[in-house]
N, CA, C and O atoms as CSV, one atom per row, in Angstrom:
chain,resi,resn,atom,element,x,y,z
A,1,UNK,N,N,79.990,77.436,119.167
A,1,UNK,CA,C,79.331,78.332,118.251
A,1,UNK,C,C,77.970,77.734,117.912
A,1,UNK,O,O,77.876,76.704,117.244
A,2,UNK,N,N,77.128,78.266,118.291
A,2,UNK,CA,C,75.776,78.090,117.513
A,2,UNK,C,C,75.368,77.881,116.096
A,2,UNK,O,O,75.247,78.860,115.360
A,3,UNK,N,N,75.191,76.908,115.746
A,3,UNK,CA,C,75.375,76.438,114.083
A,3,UNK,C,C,74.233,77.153,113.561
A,3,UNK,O,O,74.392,77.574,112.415
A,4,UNK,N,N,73.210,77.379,114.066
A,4,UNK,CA,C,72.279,77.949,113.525
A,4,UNK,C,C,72.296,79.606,113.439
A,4,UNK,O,O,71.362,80.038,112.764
A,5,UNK,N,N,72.927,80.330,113.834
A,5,UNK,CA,C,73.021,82.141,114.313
A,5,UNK,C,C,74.512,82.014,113.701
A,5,UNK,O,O,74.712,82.737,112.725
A,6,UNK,N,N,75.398,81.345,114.052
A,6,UNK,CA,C,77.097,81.566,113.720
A,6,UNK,C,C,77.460,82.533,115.044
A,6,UNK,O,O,78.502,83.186,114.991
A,7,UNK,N,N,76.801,82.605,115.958
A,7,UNK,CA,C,77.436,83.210,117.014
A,7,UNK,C,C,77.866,82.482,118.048
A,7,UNK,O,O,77.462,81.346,118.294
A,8,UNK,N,N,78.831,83.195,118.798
A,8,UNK,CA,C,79.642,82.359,119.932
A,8,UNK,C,C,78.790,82.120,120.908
A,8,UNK,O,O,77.967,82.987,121.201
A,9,UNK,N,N,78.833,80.880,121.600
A,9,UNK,CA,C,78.024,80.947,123.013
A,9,UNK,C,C,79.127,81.143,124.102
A,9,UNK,O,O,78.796,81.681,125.158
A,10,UNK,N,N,80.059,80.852,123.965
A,10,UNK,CA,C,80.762,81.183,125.477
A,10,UNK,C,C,81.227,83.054,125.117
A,10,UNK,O,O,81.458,83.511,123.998
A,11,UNK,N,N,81.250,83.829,126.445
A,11,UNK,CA,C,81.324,84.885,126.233
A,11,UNK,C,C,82.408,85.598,126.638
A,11,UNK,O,O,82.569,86.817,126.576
A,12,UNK,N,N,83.492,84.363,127.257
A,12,UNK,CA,C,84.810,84.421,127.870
A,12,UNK,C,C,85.841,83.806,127.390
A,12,UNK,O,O,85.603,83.228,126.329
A,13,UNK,N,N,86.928,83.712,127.788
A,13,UNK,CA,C,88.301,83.096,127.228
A,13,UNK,C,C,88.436,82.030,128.302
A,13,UNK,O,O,89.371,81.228,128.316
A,14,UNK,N,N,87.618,82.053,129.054
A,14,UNK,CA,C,87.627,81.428,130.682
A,14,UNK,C,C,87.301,79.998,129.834
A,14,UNK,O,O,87.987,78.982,129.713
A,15,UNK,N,N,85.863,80.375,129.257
A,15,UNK,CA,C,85.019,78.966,129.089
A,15,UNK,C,C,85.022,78.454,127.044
A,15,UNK,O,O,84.511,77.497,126.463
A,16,UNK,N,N,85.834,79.614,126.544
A,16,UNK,CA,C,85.886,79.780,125.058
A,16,UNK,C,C,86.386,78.185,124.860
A,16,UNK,O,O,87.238,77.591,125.520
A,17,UNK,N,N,85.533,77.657,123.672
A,17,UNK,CA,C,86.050,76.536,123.017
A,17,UNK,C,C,86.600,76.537,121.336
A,17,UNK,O,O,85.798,76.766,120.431
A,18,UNK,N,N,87.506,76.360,121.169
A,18,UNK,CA,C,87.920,76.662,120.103
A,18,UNK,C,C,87.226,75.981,118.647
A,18,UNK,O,O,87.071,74.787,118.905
A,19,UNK,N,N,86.958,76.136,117.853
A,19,UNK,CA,C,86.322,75.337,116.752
A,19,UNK,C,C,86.893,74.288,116.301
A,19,UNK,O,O,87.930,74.675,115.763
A,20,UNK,N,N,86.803,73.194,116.217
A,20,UNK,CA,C,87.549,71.460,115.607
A,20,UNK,C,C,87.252,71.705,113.986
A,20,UNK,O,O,86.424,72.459,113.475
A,21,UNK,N,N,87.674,71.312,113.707
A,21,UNK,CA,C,87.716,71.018,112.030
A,21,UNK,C,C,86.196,70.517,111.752
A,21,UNK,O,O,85.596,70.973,110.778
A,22,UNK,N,N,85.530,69.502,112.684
A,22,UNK,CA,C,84.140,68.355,112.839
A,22,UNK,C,C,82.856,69.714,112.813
A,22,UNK,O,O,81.742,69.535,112.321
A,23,UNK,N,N,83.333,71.120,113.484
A,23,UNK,CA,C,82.587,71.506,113.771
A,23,UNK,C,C,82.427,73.150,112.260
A,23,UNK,O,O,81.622,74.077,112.171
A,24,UNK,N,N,83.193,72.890,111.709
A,24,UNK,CA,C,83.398,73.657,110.822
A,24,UNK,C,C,82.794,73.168,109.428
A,24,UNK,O,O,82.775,71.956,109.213
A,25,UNK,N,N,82.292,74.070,108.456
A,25,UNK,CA,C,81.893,73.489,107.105
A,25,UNK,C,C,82.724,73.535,106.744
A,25,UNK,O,O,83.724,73.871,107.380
A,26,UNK,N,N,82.685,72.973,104.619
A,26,UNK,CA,C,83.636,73.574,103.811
A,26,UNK,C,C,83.854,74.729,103.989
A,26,UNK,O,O,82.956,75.555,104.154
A,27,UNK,N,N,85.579,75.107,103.987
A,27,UNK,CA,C,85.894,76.462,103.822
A,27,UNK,C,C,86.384,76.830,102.498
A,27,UNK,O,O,87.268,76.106,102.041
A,28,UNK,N,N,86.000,77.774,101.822
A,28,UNK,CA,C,86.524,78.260,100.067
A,28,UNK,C,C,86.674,79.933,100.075
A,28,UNK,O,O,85.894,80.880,99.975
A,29,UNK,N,N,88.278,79.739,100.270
A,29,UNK,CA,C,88.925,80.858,100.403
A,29,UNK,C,C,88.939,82.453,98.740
A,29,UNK,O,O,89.836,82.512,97.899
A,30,UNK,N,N,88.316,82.949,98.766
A,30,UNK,CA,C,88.120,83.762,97.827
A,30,UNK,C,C,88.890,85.290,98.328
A,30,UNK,O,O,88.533,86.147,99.136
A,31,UNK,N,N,90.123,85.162,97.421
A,31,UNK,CA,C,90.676,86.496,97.817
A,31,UNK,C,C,90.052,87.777,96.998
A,31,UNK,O,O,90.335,87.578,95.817
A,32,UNK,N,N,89.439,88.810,97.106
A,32,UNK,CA,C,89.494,90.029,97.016
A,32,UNK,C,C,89.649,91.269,97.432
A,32,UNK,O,O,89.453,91.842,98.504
A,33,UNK,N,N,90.213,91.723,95.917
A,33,UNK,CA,C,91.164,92.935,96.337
A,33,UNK,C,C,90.239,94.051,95.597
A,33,UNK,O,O,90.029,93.863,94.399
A,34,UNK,N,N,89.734,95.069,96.145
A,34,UNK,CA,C,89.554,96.331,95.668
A,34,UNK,C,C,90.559,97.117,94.774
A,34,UNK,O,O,91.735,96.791,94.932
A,35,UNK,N,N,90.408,97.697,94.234
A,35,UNK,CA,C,91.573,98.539,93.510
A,35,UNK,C,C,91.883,99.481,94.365
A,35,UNK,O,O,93.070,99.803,94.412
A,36,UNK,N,N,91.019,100.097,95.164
A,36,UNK,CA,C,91.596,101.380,96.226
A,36,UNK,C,C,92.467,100.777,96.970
A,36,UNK,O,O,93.641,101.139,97.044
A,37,UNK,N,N,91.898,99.648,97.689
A,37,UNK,CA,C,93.098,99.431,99.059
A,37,UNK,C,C,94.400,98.448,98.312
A,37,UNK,O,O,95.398,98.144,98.965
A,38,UNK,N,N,94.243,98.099,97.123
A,38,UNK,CA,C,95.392,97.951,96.216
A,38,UNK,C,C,96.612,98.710,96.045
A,38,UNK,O,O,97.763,98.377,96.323
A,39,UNK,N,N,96.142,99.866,95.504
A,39,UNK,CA,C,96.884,101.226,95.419
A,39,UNK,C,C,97.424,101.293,96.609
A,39,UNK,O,O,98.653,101.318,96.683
A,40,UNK,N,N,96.663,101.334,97.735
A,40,UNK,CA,C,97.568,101.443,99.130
A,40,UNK,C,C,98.409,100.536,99.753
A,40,UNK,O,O,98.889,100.715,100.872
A,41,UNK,N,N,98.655,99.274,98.842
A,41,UNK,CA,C,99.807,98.492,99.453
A,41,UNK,C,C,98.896,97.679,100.168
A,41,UNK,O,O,99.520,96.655,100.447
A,42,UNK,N,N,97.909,97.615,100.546
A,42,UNK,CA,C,97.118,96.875,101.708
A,42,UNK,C,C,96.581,95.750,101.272
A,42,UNK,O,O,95.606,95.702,100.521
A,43,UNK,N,N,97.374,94.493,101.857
A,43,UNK,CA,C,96.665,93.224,101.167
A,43,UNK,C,C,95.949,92.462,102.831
A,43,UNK,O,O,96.498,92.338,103.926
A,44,UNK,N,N,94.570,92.085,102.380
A,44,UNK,CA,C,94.074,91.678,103.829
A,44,UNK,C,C,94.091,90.029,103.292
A,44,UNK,O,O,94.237,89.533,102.175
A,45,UNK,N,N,93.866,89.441,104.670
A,45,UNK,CA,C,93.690,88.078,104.442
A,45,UNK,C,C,93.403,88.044,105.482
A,45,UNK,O,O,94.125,87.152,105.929
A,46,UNK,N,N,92.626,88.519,106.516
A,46,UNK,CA,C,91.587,88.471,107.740
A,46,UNK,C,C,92.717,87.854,108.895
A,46,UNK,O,O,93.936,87.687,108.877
A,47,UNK,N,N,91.985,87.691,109.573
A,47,UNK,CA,C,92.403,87.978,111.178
A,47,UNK,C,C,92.823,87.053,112.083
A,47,UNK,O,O,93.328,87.400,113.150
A,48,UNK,N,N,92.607,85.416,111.643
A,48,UNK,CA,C,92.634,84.310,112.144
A,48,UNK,C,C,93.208,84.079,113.215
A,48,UNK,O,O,92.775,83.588,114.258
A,49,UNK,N,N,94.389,84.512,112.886
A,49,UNK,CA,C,95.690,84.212,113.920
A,49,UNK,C,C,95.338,84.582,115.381
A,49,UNK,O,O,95.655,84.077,116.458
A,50,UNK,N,N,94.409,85.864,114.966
A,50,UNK,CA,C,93.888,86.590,116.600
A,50,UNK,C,C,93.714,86.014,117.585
A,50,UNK,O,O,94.260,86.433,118.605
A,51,UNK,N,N,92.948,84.931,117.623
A,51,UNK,CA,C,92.704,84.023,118.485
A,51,UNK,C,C,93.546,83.090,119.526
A,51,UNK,O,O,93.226,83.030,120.713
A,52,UNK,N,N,94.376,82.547,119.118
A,52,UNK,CA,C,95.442,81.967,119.972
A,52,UNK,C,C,96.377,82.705,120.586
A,52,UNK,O,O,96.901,82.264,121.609
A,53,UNK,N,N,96.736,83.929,120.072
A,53,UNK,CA,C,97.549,84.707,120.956
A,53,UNK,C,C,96.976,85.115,122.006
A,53,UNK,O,O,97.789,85.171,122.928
A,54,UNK,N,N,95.348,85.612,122.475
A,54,UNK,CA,C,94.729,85.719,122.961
A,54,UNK,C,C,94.548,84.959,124.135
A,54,UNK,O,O,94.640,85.285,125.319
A,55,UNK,N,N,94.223,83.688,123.492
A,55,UNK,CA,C,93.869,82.511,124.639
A,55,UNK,C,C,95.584,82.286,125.498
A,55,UNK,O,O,95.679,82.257,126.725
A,56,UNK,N,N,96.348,82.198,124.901
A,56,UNK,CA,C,97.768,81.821,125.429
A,56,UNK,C,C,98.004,83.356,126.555
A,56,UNK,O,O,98.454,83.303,127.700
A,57,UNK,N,N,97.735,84.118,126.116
A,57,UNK,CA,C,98.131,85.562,126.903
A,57,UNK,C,C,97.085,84.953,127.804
A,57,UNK,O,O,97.307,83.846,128.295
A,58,UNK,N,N,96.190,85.463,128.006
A,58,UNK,CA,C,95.854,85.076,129.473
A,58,UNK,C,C,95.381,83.460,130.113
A,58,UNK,O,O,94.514,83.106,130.912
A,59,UNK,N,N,96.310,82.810,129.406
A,59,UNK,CA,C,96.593,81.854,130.451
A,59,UNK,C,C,97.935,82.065,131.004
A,59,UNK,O,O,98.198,81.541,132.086
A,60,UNK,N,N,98.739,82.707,130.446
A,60,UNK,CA,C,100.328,83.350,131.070
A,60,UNK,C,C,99.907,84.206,131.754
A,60,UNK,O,O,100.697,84.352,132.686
A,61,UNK,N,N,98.829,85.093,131.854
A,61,UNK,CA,C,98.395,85.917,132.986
A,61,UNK,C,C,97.999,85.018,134.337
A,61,UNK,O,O,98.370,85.148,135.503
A,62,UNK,N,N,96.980,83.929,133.634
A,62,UNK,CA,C,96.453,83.347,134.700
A,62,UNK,C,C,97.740,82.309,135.434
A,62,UNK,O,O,97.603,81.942,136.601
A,63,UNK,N,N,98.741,81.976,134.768
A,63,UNK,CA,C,99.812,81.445,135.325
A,63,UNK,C,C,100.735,82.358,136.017
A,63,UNK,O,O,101.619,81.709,136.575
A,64,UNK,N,N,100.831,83.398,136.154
A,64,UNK,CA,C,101.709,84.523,136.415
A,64,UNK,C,C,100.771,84.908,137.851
A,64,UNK,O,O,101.240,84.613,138.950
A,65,UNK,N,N,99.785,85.403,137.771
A,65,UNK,CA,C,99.120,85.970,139.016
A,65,UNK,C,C,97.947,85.143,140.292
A,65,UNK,O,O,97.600,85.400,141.445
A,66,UNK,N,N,97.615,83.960,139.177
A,66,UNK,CA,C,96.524,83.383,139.644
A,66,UNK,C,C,95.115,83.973,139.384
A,66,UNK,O,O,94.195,83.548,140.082
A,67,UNK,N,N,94.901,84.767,138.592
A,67,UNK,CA,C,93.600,85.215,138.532
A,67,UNK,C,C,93.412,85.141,136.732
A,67,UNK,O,O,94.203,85.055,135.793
A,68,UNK,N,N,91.938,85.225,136.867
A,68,UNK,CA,C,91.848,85.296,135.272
A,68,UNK,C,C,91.268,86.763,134.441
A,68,UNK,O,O,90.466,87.497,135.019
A,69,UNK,N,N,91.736,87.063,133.135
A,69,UNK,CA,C,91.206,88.691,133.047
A,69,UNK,C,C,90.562,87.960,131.632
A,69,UNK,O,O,91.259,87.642,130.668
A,70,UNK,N,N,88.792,87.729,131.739
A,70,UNK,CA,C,88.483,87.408,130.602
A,70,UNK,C,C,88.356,88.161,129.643
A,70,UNK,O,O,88.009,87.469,128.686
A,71,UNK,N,N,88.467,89.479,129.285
A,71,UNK,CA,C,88.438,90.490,128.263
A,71,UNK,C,C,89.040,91.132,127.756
A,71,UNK,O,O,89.543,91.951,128.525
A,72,UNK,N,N,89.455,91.313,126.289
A,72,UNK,CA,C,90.265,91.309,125.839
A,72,UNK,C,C,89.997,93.009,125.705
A,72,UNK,O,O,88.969,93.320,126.306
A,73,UNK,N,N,90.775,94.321,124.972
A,73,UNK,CA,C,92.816,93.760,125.669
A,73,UNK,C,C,93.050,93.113,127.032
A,73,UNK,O,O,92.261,92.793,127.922
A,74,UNK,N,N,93.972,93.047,126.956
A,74,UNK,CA,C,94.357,92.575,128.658
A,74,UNK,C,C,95.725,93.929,128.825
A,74,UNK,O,O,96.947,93.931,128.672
A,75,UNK,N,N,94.409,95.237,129.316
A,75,UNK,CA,C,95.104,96.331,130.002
A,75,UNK,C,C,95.557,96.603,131.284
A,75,UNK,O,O,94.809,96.065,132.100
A,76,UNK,N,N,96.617,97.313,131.892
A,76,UNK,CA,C,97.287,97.193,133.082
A,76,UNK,C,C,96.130,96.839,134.377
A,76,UNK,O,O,96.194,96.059,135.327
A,77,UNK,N,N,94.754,98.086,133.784
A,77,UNK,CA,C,93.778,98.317,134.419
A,77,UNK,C,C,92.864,96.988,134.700
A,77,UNK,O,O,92.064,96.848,135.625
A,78,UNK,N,N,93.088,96.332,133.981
A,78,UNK,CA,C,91.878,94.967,133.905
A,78,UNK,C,C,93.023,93.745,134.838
A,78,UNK,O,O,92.621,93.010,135.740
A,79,UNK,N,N,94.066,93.785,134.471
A,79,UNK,CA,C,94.474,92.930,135.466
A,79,UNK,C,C,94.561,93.387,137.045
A,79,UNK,O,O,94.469,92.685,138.052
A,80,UNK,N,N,94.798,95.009,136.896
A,80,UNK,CA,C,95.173,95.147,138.063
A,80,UNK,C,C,93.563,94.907,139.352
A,80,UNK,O,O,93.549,94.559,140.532
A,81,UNK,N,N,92.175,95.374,138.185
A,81,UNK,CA,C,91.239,95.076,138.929
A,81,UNK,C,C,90.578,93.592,139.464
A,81,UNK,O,O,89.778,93.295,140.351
A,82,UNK,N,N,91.553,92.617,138.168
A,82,UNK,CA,C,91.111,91.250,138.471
A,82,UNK,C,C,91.803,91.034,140.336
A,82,UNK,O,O,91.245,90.976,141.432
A,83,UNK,N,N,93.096,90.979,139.927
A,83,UNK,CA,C,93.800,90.979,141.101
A,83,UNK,C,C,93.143,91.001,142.737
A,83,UNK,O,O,93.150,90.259,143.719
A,84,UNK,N,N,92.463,92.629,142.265
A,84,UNK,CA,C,91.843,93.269,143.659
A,84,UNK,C,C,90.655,92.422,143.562
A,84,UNK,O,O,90.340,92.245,144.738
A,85,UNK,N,N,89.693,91.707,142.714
A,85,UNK,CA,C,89.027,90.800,142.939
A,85,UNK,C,C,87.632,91.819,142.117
A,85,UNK,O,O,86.446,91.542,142.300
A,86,UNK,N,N,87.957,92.617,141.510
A,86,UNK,CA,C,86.522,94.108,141.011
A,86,UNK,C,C,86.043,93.227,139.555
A,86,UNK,O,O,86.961,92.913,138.797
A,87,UNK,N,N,84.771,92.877,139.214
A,87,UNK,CA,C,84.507,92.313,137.985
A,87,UNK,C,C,83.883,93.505,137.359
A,87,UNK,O,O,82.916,94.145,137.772
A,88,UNK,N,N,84.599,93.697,136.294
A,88,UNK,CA,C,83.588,94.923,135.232
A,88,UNK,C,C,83.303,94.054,134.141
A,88,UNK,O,O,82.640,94.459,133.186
């Protein structure tokens, strides 16, 4: 991640490096809740987890077929074109 922008430089799961603790600031978790999405039962606490299921799925792809599908979802269509060797 680019410390200066906060954006990712790798643009794949191929070459993705995950963030170390060294490379992270303080983190200070501030929960808020709206009153609307209150009312609706909806409690967020963001998305974190996303990430490793991600990376693990297609390395079980890439262990399963031999090929790699860097983009996420990983739809029937994207593996089946990795396979045939088609990069979109």
């Amino acid at each position: 991640m680019d410390s200066k922008t906060g954006r990712y430089i790798n643009a794949d799961l191929t070459h993705y490096k995950l963030p170390r603790i060294g490379d992270i600031g303080e983190l200070q978790a501030i929960m808020y809740q709206p009153d609307s999405e209150y009312q609706r039962g909806v409690v967020g606490l963001g998305e974190p987890p996303v990430i490793a299921p991600g990376a693990a799925i297609s390395n079980a792809i890439a262990n399963a077929t031999g090929v790699r599908v860097p983009v996420l979802p990983f739809t029937p269509k994207r593996v089946l074109d990795a396979l045939k060797g088609v990069h979109a």
